[in-house]
C-alpha positions as a LaTeX table, in Angstrom:
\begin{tabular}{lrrr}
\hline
Residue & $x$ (\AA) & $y$ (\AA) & $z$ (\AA) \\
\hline
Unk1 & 0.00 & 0.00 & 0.00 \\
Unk2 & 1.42 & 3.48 & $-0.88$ \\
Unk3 & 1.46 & 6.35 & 1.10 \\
Unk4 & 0.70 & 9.80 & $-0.07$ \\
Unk5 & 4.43 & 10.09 & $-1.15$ \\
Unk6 & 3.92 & 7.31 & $-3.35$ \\
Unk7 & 6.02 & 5.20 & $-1.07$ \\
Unk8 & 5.44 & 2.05 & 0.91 \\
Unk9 & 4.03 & 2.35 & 4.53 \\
Unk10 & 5.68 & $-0.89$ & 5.48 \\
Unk11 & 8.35 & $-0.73$ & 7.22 \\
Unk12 & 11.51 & $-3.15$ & 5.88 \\
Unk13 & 12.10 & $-6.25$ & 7.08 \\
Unk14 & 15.38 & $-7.12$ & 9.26 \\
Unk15 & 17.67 & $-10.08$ & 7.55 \\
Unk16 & 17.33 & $-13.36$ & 9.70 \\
Unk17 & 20.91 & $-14.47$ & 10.82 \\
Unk18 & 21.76 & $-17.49$ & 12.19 \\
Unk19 & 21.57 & $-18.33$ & 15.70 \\
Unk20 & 24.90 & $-18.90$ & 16.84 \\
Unk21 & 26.44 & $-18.74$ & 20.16 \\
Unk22 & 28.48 & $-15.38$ & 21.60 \\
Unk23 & 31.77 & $-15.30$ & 20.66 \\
Unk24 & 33.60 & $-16.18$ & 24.36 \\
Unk25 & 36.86 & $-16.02$ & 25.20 \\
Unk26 & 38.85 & $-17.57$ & 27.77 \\
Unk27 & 38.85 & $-14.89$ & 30.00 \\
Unk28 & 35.10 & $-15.74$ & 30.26 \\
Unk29 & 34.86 & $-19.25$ & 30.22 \\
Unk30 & 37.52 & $-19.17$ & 33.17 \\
Unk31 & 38.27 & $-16.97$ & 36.59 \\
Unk32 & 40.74 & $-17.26$ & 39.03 \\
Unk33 & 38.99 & $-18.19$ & 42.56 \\
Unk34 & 40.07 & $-14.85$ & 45.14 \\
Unk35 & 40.28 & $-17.72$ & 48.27 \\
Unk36 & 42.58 & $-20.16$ & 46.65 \\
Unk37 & 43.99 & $-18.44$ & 43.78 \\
Unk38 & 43.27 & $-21.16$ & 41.26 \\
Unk39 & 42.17 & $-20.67$ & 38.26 \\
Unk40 & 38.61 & $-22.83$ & 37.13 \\
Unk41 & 35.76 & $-22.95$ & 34.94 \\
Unk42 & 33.17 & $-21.18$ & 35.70 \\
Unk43 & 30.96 & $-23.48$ & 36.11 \\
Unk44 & 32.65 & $-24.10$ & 39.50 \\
Unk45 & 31.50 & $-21.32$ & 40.64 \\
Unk46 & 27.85 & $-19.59$ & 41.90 \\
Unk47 & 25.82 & $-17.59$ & 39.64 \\
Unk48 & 25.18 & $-13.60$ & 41.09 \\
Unk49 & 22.74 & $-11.03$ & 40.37 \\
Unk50 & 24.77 & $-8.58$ & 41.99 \\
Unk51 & 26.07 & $-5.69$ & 40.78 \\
Unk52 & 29.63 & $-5.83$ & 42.83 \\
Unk53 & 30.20 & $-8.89$ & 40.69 \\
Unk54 & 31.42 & $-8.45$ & 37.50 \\
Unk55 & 31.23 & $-11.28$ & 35.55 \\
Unk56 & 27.54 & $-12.30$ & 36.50 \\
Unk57 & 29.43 & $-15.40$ & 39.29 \\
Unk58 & 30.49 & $-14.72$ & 43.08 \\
Unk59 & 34.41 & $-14.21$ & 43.25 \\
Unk60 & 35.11 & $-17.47$ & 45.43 \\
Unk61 & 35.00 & $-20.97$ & 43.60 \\
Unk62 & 32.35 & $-23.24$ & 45.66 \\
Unk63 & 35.21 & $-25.72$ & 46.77 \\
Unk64 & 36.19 & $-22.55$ & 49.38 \\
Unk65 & 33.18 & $-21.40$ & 50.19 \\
Unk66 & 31.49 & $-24.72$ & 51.34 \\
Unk67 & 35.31 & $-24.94$ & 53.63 \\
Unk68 & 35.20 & $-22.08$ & 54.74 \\
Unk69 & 31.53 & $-22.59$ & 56.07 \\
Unk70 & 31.91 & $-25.50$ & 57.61 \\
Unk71 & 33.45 & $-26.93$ & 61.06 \\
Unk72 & 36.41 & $-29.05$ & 61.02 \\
Unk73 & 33.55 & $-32.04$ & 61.01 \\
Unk74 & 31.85 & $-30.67$ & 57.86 \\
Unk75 & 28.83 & $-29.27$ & 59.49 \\
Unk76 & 27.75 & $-25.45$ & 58.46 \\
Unk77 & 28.84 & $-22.93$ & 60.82 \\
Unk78 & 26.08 & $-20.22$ & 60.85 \\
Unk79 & 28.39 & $-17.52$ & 61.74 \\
Unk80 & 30.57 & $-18.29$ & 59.30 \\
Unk81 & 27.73 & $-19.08$ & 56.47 \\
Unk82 & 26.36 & $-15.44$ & 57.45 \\
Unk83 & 29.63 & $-13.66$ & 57.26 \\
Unk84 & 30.70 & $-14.99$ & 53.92 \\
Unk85 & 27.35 & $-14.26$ & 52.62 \\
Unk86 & 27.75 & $-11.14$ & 53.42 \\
Unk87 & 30.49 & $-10.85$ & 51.41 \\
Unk88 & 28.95 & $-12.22$ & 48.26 \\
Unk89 & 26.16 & $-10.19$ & 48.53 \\
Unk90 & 23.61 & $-11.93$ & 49.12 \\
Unk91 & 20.39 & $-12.53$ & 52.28 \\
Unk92 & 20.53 & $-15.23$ & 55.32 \\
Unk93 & 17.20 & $-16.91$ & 55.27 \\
Unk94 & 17.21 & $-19.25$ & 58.51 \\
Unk95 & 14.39 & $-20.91$ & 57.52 \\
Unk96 & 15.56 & $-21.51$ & 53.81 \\
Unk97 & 19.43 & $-23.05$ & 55.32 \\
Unk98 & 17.14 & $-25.49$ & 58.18 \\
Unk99 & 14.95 & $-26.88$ & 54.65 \\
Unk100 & 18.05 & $-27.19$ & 52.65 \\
Unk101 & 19.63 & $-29.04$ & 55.85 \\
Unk102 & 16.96 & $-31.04$ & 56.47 \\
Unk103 & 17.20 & $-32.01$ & 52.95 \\
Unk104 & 20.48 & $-32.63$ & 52.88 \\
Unk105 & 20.45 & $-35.45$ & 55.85 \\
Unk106 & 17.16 & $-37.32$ & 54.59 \\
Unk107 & 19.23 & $-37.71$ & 51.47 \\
Unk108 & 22.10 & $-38.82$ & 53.17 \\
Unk109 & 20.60 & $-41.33$ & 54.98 \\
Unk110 & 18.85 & $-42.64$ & 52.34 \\
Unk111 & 21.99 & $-43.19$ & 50.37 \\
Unk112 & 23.19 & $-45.10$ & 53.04 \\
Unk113 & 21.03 & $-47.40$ & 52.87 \\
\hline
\end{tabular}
């Protein structure tokens, strides 16, 4: 249909291009942990929504974080749990760490079975 330029009212169509993945680099398929030092995929580490953390993952692989939260016989220390999720930015929910707890054990003990 033309307009009263004599042109058409449509507007143009975008070209499809193929869905590929992002070009990544190493830099972001890899970070060094700030606990340990070591450098490891990031899958080995938590996902973040905050802002403080730059590339979208908390800055401390999940190796260090689950020792640093725990006792010397691998229960969670609260204190500790609260402080380092402090640092990572993100909300202590006692009821939320009892469930996950609780969930934890029954699946322990059913493993041991």
């Amino acid at each position: 249909m033309a307009g009263w330029n004599g042109k058409s009212k449509q507007k143009p169509v975008a070209k499809k291009t193929s869905k590929s993945r992002p070009n990544t680099t190493l830099k972001d398929k890899y970070a060094v942990c700030l606990m340990c030092g070591k450098t490891k995929t990031m899958n080995q580490y938590y996902a973040s929504n905050s802002l403080l953390h730059k590339n979208s993952h908390v800055p401390y692989c999940k190796e260090c974080i689950r020792r640093v939260c725990s006792n010397e016989d691998g229960r969670i220390d609260v204190e500790k749990f609260k402080q380092i999720l402090k640092e990572i930015d993100r909300p202590f929910i006692y009821n939320v760490l009892s469930a996950t707890y609780a969930e934890y054990v029954n699946n322990m003990k059913s493993k041991a079975r």
